[in-house]
C-alpha positions as CSV (number, residue, x, y, z in Angstrom):
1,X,0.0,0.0,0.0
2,X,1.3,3.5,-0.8
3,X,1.7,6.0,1.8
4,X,-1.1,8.8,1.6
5,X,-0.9,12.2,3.6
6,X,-4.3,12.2,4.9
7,X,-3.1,13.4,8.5
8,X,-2.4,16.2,9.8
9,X,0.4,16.9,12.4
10,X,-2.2,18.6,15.0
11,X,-4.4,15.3,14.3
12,X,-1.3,12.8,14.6
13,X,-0.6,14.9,18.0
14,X,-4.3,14.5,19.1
15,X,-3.8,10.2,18.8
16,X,-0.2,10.5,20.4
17,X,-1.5,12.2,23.7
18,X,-3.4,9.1,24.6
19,X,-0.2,7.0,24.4
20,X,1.5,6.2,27.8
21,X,5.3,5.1,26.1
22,X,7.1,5.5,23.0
23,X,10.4,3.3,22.2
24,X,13.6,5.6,21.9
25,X,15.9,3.6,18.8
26,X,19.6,4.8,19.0
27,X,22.9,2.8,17.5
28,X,25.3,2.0,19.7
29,X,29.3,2.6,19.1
30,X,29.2,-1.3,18.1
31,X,26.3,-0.5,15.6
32,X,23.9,-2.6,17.2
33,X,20.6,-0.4,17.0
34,X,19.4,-0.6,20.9
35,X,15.9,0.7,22.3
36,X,14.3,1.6,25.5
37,X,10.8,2.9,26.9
38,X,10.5,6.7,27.6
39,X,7.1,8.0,29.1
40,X,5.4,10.1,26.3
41,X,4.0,13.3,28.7
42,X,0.6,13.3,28.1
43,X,0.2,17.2,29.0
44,X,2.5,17.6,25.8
45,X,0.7,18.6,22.6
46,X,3.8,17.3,19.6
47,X,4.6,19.7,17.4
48,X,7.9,18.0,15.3
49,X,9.7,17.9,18.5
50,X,9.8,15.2,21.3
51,X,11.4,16.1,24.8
52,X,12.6,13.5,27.8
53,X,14.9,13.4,30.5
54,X,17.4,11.3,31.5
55,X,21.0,10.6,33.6
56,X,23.6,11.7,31.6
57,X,25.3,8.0,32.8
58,X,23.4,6.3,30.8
59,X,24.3,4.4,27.6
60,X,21.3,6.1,26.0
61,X,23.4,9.1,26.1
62,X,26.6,7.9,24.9
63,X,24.8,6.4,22.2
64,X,23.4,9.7,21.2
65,X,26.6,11.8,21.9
66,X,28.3,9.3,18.6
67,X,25.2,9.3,16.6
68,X,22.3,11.3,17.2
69,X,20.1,10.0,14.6
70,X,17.2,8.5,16.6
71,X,13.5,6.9,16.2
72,X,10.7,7.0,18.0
73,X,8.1,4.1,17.8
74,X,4.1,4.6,19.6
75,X,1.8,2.1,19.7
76,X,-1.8,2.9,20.5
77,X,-4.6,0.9,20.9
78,X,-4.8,-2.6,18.8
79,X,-5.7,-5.8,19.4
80,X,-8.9,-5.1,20.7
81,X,-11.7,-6.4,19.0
82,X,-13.4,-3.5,17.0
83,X,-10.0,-1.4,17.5
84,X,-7.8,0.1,14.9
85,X,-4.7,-0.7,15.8
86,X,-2.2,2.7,15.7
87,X,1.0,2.9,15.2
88,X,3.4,5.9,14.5
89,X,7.3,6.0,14.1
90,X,9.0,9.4,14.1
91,X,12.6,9.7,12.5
92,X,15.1,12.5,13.5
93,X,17.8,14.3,15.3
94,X,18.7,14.4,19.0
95,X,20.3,16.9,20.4
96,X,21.5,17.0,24.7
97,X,20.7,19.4,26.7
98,X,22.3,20.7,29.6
99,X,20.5,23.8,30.2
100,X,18.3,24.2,33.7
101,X,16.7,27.2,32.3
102,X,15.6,24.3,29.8
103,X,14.6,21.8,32.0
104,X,12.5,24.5,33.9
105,X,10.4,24.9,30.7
106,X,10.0,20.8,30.1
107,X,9.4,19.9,33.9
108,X,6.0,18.4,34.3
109,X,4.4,16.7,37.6
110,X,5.6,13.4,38.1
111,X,9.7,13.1,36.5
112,X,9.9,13.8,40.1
113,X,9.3,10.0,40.8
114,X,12.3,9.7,39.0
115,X,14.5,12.5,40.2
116,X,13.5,13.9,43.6
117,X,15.8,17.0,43.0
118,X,14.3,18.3,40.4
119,X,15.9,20.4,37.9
120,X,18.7,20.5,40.5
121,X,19.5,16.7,40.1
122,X,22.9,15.8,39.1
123,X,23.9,14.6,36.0
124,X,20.6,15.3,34.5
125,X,20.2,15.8,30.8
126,X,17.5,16.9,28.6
127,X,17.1,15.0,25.0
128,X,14.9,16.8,22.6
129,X,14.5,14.9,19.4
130,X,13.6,17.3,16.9
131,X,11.1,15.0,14.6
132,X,11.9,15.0,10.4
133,X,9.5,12.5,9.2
134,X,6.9,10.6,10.4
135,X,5.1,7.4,9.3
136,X,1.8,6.3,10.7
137,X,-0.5,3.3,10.5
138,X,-4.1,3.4,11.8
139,X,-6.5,0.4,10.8
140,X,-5.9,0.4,7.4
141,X,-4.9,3.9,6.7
142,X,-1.4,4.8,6.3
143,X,0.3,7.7,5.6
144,X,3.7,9.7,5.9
145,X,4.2,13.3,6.8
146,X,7.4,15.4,6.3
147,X,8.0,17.9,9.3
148,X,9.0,21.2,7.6
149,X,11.7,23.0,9.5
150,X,12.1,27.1,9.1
């Protein structure tokens, strides 16, 4: 089946806020490609850029530091009788971020679970993935959408 653009970003965004995870792809210095869960902030409408925090120890870092070409993988409801299955992967660029004044602006209730310091914690680092191209399956309809850039 040939991708169609029938979505919108805004609409895409609308579906994504009801999804508790997405899969964060990176390639390790080996070349392996490696992935790990990242909550998806709910309170967070996407618009071509994704934003989540984590230790600056991790390998998920490292990773990122030699290759910041990333994906993002969502999957909403399927396998429900009656349910479209949805699924959405995002392609694009990671970039770290070591900025408080950023993590200030990207702090929601709840990373605190996480990190009981807050902004304050050490060694915390903010990834934003800033989204290139997306490709989405719901039910039957597919389609692709290019994130222009200014």
């Amino acid at each position: 089946m040939e991708p169609t653009m029938t979505r919108t970003l805004a609409e895409l965004s609308k579906t994504m806020r009801a999804i508790d995870f997405a899969m964060l792809s990176s390639r390790t210095s080996g070349g392996a490609i490696s992935a790990r869960p990242m909550s998806n902030n709910r309170e967070v409408d996407y618009q071509g850029d994704a934003w989540f925090f984590a230790e600056d120890t991790t390998r998920m870092v490292a990773d990122i530091e030699a290759d910041p070409r990333v994906g993002l993988s969502y999957q909403g409801s399927s396998g429900l009788l009656g349910v479209r299955p949805f699924f959405l992967h995002v392609e694009g660029l990671a970039t770290l971020v070591r900025d408080k004044a950023q993590f200030a602006q990207h702090w929601t209730k709840g990373l605190e679970r996480w990190w009981p310091d807050g902004i304050d914690t050490p060694g915390l680092v903010l990834i934003r993935i800033a989204g290139d191209r997306i490709h989405y399956w719901d039910g039957e309809d597919e389609g692709e959408l290019v994130i222009a850039r200014p």
